[in-house]
C-alpha positions as CSV (number, residue, x, y, z in Angstrom):
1,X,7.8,13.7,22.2
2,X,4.8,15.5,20.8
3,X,4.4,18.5,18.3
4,X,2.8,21.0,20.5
5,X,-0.6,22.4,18.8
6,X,1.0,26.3,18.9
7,X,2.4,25.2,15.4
8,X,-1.0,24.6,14.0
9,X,-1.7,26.6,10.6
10,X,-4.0,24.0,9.1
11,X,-6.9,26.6,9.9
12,X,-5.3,29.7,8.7
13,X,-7.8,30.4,5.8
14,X,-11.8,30.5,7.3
15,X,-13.4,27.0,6.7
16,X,-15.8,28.4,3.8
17,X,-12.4,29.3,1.6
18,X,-11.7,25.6,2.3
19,X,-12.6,21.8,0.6
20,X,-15.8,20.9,2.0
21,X,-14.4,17.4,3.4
22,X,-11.9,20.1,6.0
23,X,-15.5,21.6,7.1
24,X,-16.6,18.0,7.9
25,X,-13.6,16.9,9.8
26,X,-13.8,20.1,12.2
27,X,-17.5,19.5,12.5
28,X,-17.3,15.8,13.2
29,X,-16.8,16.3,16.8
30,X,-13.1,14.4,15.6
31,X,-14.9,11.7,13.8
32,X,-18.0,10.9,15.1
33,X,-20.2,12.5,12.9
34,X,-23.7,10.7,13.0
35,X,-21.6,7.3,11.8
36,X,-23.4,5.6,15.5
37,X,-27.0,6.7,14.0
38,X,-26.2,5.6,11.1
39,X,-25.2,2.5,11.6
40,X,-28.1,1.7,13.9
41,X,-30.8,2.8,11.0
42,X,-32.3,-0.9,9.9
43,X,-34.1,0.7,6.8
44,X,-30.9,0.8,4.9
45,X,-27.4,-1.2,3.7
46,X,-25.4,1.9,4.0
47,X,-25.1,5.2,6.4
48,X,-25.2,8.3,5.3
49,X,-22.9,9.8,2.7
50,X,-21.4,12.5,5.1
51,X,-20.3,10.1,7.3
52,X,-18.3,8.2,4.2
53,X,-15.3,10.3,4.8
54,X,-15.0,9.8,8.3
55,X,-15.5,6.1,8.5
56,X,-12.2,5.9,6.4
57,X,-10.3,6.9,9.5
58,X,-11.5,3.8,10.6
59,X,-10.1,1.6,8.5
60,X,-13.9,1.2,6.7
61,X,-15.2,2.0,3.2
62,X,-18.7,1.9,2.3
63,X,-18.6,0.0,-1.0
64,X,-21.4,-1.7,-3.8
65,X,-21.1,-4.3,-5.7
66,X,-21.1,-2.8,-8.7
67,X,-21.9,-5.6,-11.5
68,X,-25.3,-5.8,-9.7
69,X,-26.1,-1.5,-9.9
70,X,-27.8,-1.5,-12.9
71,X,-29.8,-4.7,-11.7
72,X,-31.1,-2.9,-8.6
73,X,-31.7,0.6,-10.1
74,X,-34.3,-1.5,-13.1
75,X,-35.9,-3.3,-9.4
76,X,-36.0,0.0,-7.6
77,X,-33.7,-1.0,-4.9
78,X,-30.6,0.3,-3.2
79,X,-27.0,-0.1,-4.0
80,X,-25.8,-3.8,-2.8
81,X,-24.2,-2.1,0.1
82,X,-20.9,-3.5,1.8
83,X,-17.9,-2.7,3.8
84,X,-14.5,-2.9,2.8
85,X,-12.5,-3.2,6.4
86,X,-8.7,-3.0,6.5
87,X,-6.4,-3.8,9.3
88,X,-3.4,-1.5,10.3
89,X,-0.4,-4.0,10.7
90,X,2.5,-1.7,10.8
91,X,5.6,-3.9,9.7
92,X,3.0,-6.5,8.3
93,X,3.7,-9.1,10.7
94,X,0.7,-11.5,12.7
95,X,1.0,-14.3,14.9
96,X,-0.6,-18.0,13.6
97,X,-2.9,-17.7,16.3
98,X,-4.2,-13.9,14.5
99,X,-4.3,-15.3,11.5
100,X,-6.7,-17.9,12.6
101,X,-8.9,-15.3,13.8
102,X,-9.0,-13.5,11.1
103,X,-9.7,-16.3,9.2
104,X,-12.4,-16.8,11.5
105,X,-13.8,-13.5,11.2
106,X,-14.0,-13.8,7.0
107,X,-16.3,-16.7,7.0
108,X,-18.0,-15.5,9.9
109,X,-18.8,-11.8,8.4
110,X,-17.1,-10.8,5.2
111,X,-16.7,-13.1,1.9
112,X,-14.7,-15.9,3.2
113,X,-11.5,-14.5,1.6
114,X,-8.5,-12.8,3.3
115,X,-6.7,-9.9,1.2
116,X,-3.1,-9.9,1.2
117,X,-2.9,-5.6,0.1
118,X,0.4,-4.0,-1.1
119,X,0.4,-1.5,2.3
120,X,1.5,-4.7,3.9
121,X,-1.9,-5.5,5.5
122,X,-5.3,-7.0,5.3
123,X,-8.5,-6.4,3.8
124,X,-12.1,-7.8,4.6
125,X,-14.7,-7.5,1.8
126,X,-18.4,-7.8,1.8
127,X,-19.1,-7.0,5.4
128,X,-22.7,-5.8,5.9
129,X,-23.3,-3.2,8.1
130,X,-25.3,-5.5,10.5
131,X,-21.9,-7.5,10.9
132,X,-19.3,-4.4,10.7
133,X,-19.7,-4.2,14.7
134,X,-19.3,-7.9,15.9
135,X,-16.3,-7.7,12.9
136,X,-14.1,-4.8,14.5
137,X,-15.0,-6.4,17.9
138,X,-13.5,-9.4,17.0
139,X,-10.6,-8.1,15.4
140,X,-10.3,-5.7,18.7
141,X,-10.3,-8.9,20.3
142,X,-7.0,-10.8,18.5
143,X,-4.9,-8.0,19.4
144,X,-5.2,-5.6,15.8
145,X,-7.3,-3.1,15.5
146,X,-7.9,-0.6,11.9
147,X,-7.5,2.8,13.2
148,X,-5.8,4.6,10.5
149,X,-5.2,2.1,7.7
150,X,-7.2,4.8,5.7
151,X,-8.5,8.5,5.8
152,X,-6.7,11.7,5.7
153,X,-3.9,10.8,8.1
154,X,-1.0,8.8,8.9
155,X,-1.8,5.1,7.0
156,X,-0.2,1.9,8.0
157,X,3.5,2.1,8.2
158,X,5.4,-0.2,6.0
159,X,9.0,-1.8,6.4
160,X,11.0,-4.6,5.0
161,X,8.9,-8.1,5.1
162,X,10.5,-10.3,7.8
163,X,11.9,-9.3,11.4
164,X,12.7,-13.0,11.9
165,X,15.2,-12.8,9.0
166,X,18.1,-11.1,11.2
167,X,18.8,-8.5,14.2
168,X,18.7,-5.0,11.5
169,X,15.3,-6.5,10.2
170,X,13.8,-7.0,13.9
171,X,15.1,-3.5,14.9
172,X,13.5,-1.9,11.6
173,X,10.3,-3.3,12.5
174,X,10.0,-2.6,16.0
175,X,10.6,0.8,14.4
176,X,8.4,0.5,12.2
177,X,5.7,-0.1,15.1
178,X,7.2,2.5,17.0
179,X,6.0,5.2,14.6
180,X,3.1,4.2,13.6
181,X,1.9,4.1,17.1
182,X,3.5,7.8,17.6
183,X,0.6,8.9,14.7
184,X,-1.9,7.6,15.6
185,X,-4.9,9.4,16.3
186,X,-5.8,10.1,19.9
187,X,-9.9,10.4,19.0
188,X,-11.8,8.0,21.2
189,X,-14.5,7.7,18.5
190,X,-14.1,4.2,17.0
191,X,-14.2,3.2,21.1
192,X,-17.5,4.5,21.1
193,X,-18.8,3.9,18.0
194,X,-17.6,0.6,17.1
195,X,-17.0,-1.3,21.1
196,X,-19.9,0.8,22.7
197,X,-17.7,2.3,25.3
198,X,-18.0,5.5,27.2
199,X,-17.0,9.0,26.3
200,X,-13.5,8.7,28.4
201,X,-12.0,11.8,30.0
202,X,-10.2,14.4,27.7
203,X,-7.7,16.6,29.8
204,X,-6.8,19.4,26.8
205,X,-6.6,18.8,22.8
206,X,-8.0,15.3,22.0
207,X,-6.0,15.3,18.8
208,X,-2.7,17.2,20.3
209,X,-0.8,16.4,16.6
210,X,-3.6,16.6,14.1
211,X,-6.4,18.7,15.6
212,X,-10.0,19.0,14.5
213,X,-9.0,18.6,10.4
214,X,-6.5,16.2,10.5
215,X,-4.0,16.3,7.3
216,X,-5.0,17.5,3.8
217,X,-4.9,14.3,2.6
218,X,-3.8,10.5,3.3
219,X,0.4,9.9,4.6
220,X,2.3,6.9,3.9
221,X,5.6,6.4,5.6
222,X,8.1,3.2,4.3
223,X,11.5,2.2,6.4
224,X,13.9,-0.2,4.1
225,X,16.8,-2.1,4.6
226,X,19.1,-1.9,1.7
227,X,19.9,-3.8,-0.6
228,X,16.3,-4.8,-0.7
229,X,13.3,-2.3,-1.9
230,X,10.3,-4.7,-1.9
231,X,8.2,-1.5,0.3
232,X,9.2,0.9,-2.8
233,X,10.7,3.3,-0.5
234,X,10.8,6.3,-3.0
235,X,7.2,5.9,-3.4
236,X,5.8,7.2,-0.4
237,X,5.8,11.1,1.4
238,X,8.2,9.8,3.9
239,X,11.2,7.0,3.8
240,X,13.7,5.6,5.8
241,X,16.4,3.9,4.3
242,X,18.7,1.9,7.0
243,X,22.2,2.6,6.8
244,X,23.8,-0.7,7.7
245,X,27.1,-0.7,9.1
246,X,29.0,-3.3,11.1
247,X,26.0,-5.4,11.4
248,X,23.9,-2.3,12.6
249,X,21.8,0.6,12.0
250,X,24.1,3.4,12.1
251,X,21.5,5.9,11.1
252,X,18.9,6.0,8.1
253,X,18.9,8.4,5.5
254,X,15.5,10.0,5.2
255,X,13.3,10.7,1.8
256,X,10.8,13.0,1.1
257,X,7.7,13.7,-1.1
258,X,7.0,10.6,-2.8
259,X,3.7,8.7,-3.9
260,X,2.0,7.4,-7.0
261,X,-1.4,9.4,-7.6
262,X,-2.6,10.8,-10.6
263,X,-5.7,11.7,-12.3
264,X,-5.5,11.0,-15.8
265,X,-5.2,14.1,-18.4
266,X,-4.4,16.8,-15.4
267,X,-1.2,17.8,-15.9
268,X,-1.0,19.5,-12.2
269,X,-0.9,16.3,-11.2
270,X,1.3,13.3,-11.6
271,X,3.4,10.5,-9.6
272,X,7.0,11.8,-7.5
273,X,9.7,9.5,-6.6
274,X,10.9,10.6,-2.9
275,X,13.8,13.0,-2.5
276,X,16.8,12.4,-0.3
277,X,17.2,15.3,2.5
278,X,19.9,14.2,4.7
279,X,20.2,11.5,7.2
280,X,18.9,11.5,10.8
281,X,20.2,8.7,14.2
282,X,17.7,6.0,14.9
283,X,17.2,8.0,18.0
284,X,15.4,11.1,15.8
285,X,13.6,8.4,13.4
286,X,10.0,9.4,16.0
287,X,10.6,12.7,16.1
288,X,11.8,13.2,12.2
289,X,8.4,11.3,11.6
290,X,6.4,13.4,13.4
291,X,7.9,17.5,12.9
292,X,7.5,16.1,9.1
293,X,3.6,15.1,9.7
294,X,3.3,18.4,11.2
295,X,4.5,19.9,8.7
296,X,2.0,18.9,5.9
297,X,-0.4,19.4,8.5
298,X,0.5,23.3,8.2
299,X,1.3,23.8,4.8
300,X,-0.2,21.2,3.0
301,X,-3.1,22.7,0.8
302,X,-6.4,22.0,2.5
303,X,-8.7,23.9,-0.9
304,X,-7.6,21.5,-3.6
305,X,-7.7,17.9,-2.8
306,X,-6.0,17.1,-5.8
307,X,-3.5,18.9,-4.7
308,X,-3.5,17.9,-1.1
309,X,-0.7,15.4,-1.0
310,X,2.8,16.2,0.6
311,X,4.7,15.7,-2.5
312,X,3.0,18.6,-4.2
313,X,4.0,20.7,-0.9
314,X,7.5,19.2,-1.5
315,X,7.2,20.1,-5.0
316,X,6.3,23.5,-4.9
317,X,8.3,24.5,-2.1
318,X,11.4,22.6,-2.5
319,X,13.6,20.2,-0.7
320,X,15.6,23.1,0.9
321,X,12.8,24.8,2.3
322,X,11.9,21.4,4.0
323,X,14.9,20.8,5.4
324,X,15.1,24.4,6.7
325,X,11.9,24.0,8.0
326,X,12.6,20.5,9.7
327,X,15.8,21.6,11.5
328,X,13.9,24.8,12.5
329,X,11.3,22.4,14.5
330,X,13.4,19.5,15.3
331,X,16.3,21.8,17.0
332,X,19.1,20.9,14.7
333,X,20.1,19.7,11.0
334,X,20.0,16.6,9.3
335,X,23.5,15.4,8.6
336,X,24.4,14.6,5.3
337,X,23.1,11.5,4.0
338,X,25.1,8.6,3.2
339,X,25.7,5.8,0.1
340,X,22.8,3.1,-0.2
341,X,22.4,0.6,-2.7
342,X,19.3,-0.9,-3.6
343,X,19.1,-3.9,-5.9
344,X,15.1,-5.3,-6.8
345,X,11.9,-4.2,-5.5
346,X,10.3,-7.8,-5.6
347,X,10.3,-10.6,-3.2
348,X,12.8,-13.7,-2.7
349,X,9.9,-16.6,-4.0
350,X,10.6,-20.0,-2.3
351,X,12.9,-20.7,1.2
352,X,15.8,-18.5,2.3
353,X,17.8,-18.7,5.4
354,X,18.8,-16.6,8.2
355,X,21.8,-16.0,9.5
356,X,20.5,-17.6,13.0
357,X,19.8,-21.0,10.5
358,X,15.8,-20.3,10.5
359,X,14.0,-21.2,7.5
360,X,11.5,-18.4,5.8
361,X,9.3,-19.8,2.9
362,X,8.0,-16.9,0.9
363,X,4.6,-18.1,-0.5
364,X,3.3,-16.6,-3.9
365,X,-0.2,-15.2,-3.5
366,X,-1.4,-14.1,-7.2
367,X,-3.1,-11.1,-6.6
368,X,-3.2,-11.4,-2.5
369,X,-6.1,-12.6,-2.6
370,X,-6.2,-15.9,0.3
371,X,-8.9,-18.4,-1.0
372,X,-9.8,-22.1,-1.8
373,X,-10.1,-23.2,-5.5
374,X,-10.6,-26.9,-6.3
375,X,-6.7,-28.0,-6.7
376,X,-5.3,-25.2,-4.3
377,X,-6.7,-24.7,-0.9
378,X,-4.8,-21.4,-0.2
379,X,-7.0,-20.7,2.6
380,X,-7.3,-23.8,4.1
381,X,-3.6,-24.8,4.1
382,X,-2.8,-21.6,5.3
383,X,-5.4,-22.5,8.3
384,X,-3.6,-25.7,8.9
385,X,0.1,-24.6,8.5
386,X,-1.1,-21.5,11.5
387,X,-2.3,-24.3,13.6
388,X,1.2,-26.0,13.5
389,X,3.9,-23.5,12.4
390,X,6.1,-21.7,15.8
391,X,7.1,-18.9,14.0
392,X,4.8,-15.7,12.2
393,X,3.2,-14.8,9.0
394,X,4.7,-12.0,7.5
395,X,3.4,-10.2,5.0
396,X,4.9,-8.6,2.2
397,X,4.3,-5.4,-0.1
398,X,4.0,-7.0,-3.3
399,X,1.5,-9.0,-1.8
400,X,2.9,-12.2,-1.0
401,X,3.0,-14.1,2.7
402,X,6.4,-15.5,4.4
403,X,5.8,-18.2,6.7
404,X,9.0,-17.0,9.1
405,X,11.0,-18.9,11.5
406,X,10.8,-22.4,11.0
407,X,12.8,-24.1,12.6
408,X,15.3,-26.9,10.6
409,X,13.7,-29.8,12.5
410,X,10.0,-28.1,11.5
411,X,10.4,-27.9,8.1
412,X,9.5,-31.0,6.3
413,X,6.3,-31.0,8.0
414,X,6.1,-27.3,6.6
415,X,6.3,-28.3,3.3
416,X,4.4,-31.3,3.6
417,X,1.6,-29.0,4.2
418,X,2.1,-26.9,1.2
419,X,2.0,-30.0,-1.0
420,X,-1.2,-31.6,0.9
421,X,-2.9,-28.5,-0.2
422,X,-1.3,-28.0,-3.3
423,X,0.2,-24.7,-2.5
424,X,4.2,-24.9,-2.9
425,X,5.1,-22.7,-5.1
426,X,4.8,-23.9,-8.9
427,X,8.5,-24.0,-10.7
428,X,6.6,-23.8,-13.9
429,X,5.3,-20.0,-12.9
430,X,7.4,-17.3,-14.8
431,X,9.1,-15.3,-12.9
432,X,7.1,-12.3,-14.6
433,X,3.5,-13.9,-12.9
434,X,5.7,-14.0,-10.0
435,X,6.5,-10.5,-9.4
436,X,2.7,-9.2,-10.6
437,X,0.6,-6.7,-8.3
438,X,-2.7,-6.0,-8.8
439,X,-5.4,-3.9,-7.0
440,X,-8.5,-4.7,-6.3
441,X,-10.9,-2.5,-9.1
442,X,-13.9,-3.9,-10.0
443,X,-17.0,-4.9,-8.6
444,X,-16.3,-3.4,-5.2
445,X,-13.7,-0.3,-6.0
446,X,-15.6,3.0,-6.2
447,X,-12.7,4.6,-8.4
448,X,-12.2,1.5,-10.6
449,X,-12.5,2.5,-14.3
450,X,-11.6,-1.0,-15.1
451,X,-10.8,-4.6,-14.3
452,X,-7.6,-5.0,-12.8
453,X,-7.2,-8.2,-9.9
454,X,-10.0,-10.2,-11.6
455,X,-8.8,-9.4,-15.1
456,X,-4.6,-9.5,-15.0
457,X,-4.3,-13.6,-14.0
458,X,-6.0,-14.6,-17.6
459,X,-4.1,-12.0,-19.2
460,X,-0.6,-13.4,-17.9
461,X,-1.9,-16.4,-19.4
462,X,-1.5,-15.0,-22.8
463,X,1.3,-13.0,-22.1
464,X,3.2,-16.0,-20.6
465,X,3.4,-17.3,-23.9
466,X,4.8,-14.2,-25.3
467,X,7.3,-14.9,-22.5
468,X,8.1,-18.6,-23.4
469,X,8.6,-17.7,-26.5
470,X,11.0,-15.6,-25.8
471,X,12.8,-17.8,-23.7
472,X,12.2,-15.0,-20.9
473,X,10.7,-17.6,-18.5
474,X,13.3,-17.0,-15.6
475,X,13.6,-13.3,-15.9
476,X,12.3,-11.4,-13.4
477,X,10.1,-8.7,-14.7
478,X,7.8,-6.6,-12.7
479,X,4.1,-5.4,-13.8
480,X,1.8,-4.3,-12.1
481,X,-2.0,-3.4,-13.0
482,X,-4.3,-0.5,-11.6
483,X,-7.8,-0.4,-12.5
484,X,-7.2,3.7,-11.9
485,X,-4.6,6.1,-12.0
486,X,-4.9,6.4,-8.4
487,X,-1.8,3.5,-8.0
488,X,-2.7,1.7,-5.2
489,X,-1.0,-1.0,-6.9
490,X,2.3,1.4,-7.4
491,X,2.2,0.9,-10.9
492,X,4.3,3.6,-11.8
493,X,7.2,2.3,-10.9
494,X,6.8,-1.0,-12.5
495,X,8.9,-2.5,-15.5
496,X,5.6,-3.2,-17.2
497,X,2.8,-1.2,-16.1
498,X,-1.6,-1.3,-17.0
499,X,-3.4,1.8,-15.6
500,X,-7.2,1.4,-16.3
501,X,-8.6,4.1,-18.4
502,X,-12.1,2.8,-19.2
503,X,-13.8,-0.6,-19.1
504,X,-11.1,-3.0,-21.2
505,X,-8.9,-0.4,-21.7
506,X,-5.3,0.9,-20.4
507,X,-2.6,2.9,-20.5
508,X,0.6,0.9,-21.0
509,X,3.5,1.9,-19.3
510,X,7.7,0.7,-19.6
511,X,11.0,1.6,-18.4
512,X,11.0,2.0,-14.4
513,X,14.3,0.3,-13.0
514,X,14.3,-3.0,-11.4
515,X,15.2,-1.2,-8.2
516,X,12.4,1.4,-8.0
517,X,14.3,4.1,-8.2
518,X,13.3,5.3,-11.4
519,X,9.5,6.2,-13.1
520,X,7.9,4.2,-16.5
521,X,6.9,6.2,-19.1
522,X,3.7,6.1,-21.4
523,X,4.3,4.0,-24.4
524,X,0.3,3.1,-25.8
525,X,-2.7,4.7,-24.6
526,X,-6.2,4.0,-23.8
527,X,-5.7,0.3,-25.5
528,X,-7.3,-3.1,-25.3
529,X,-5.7,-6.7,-24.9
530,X,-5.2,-6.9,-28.7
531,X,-2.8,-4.0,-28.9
532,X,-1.8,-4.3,-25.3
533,X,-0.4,-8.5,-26.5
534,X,0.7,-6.9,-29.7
535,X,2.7,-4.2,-27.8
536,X,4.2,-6.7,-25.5
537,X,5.3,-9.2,-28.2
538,X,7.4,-6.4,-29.7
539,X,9.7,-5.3,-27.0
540,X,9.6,-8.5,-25.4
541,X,10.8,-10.1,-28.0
542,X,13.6,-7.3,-28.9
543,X,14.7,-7.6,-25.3
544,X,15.0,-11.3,-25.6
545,X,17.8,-10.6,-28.2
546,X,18.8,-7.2,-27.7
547,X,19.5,-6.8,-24.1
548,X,23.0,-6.9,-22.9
549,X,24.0,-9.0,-20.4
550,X,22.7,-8.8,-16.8
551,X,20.6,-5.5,-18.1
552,X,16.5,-5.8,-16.5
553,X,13.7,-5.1,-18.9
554,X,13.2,-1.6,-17.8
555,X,16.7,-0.3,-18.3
556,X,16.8,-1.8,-21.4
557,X,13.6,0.0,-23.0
558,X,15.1,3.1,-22.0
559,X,18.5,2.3,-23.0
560,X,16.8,1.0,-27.3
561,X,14.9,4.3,-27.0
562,X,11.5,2.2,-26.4
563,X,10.6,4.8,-23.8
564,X,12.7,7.6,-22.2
565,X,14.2,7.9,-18.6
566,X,11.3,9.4,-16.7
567,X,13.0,10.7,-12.9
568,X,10.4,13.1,-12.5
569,X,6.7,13.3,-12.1
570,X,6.0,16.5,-14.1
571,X,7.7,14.8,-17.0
572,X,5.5,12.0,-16.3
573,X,2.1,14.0,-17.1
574,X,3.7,16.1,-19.6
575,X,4.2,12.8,-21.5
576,X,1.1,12.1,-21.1
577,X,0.1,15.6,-22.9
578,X,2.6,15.0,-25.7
579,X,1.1,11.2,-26.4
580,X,-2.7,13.2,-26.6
């Protein structure tokens, strides 16, 4: 099915009332702007800053390196220009012979790293601009492609880690790839941009869902499978939670109007945990998916960017209307949704096996990031395990990679592998370390206002002892660091959250559940490691011999009065106001 253009209202205020970036999207003859010029000008690292926007629909953002700006401003040069390339890999899932391409590609044109990101995907970094072309080509060429993983649309489609690990997982996945492929823009500019192909035909609209301006702002979709939340399903503007029964998907129960961005001190905006509006047949998951698009296509607000996202249209105009609205396009009602229970938004560390008797090692990447260092040879074992290993890699949310379906009689070798290149997982890692996230920030991250994936592994350090200490070794704690309050890293709904606010400084935030069903709340602001360690110590050590038993960290500093329950965003920022 397709939404049929007549609906459009994206354009019902003249383009001069509107941001500037919705003028540049209908002008962009959909998306190809001067991006070809650009990127055949020789005279310079970059393409002009016009073009920035667009490329984003790519998959492609024109990054610096920023620890060497003030260098090359004092020498009179340019900004160290570099593309940041990401993949769109709905369901997160790749072949062994796609990861050795990819591996391929990031010593042949990026940094020699692969990034493991919490949308369930990958990221390139450092990629000149003389090497972006032969870079998409060969990812082209493995199969993948990065239409989409950014820009003001549809972004890469998240679900469950694992399809190997039974029948509901493979059929949420295939779903999972199933919609993402329904949203995905029609333009044939990164064709002709990127591959040098020829303008092909266009019979009618070339975007038929999202026209000339696309959405207002970016749309992240999640699908779960209960009792497991590692995607954060109330975190996005669009969730599907699958209603297991009998050993199938009976239907899944549909959220709306989540995500995690925020800019600090403006109260108008703030992070939303999805709502739940009813429940919809696997049959209507495509078209649910797509009348909903449509929908923040029409009304979502195209003159305040800040305000842009769908769960400020969900927000504003409530659930109900939604819902009305929804039926009114889709032809009928949701039905009532039903009971789901949810237990921990992290991963299962170490092997687990499938009901089929398939093995599935889930591999602990601190901070996604897939490289060598002198005693662990991430990369390369991960090189030699793809060369060997029958089953896929599967990526998860929180960062980590499962090395799926091996086979009884494979895995010895498997995890003879791991210890060749000292990557097993470590039993002495706390199960804190173990359930970190942490986003990229600094040097390359335009919005960074501090350190974040560079910075949190030495900090754990420190606050590992806290945790020994404690005797909280074995607890599994989430925390999560963001070097802006943007959330890429989905701090907001961590146990124990940092959210950059300056260089070596953070907001500290407690009390989301275990589950990720529930907000943190602000407990210190705009602090450095001193107070951050000194903070920690204190409820850390209170939870040690407070808690009750069985209770996580997060319910427990809401339960001592550490923090309060935060369910809703608006509390959130006016928290935030209160602390200031």
């Amino acid at each position: 099915m397709s939404v049929e253009p007549r609906e459009r209202r994206d354009l019902s205020r003249p383009l001069e009332e509107l941001h500037p970036n919705e003028r540049l999207k209908h002008e962009s003859r959909y998306l190809r702007g001067t991006i070809a010029a650009g990127l055949a000008d020789p005279l310079t690292g970059g393409i002009e800053e016009r073009d920035t926007p667009l490329t984003k629909f790519f998959g492609l953002y024109l990054q610096d390196d920023r620890d060497l700006r003030d260098e090359r401003r004092r020498a009179k040069l340019e900004p160290r220009y570099q593309f940041m390339v990401r993949l769109r890999l709905p369901g997160g899932v790749c072949s062994t012979q796609q990861w050795l391409a990819l591996d391929a590609l990031s010593d042949q044109n990026a940094d020699g790293t692969l990034r493991l990101t919490s949308r369930q995907t990958f990221q390139f970094h450092n990629v000149l601009k003389r090497h972006l072309k032969r870079h998409l080509r060969g990812i082209v060429a493995a199969g993948l492609d990065t239409m989409g993983a950014c820009g003001d649309g549809n972004r890469n489609v998240i679900c469950t880690a694992n399809p190997l690990l039974s029948p509901v997982h493979a059929e949420v996945n295939a779903l999972a790839q199933r919609v993402s492929a329904q949203l995905l823009a029609r333009t044939g500019a990164f064709r002709e941009i990127f591959l040098d192909e020829p303008p092909a035909e266009v019979r009618g609209e070339e975007e038929p869902l999202y026209g000339r301006t696309y959405l207002p702002r970016k749309f992240k979709i999640a699908l779960t499978v209960p009792p497991h939340n590692d995607v954060d399903v109330y975190a996005h503007d669009l969730g599907f939670v699958a209603i297991v029964e009998r050993g199938r998907v009976a239907g899944y129960d549909v959220l709306v109007g989540g995500g995690m961005g925020m800019t600090h001190k403006i109260p108008a905006t703030f992070p939303r945990l999805g709502d739940v509006v009813g429940l919809c047949t696997p049959a209507d998951v495509l078209a649910v998916a797509e009348h909903t698009v449509a929908i923040q296509r029409d009304y979502g607000d195209r003159k305040d960017r800040a305000h842009a996202r769908f769960k400020y249209t969900i927000e504003d105009r409530g659930t109900d209307w939604f819902a009305e609205e929804l039926a009114r396009r889709l032809g009928r009602a949701l039905e009532p949704a039903r009971p789901f229970h949810l237990e921990s938004s992290g991963d299962r560390i170490g092997w687990l096996q499938g009901p089929d008797g398939r093995w599935h090692y889930t591999l602990f990447v601190e901070g996604g990031r897939i490289e060598d260092h002198p005693r662990r040879k991430l990369k390369s074992g991960l090189r030699a395990l793809a060369t060997e290993h029958r089953g896929v890699y599967a990526l998860t949310t929180n960062q980590n990679l499962i090395i799926a379906g091996v086979a009884g009689a494979e895995r010895p070798r498997i995890e003879a592998l791991l210890r060749e290149y000292g990557i097993e997982n470590d039993a002495s890692t706390t199960a804190l370390r173990q359930n970190s996230i942490a986003c990229v920030a600094l040097p390359t991250c335009g919005l960074a206002m501090a350190e974040s994936e560079r910075y949190l592994p030495g900090l754990l350090d420190r606050v590992d002892a806290i945790i020994a200490a404690a005797g909280l070794e074995r607890e599994s704690i989430s925390i999560r660091m963001s070097g802006c309050p943007n959330g890429c890293s989905r701090p907001y709904l961590a146990e124990i959250a940092l959210v950059g606010k300056a260089v070596g400084k953070y907001n500290l935030y407690l009390g989301a559940s275990a589950n990720g069903d529930r907000l943190n709340a602000l407990y210190r602001e705009n602090i450095g490691e001193a107070q951050i360690l000194e903070s920690l110590g204190v409820v850390l050590h209170r939870y040690a011999k407070e808690r009750r038993p069985g209770e996580a960290f997060g319910d427990f500093a809401v339960r001592a009065g550490i923090v309060r329950a935060m369910p809703h965003g608006r509390d959130f920022q006016r928290e935030l106001a209160e602390a200031s």
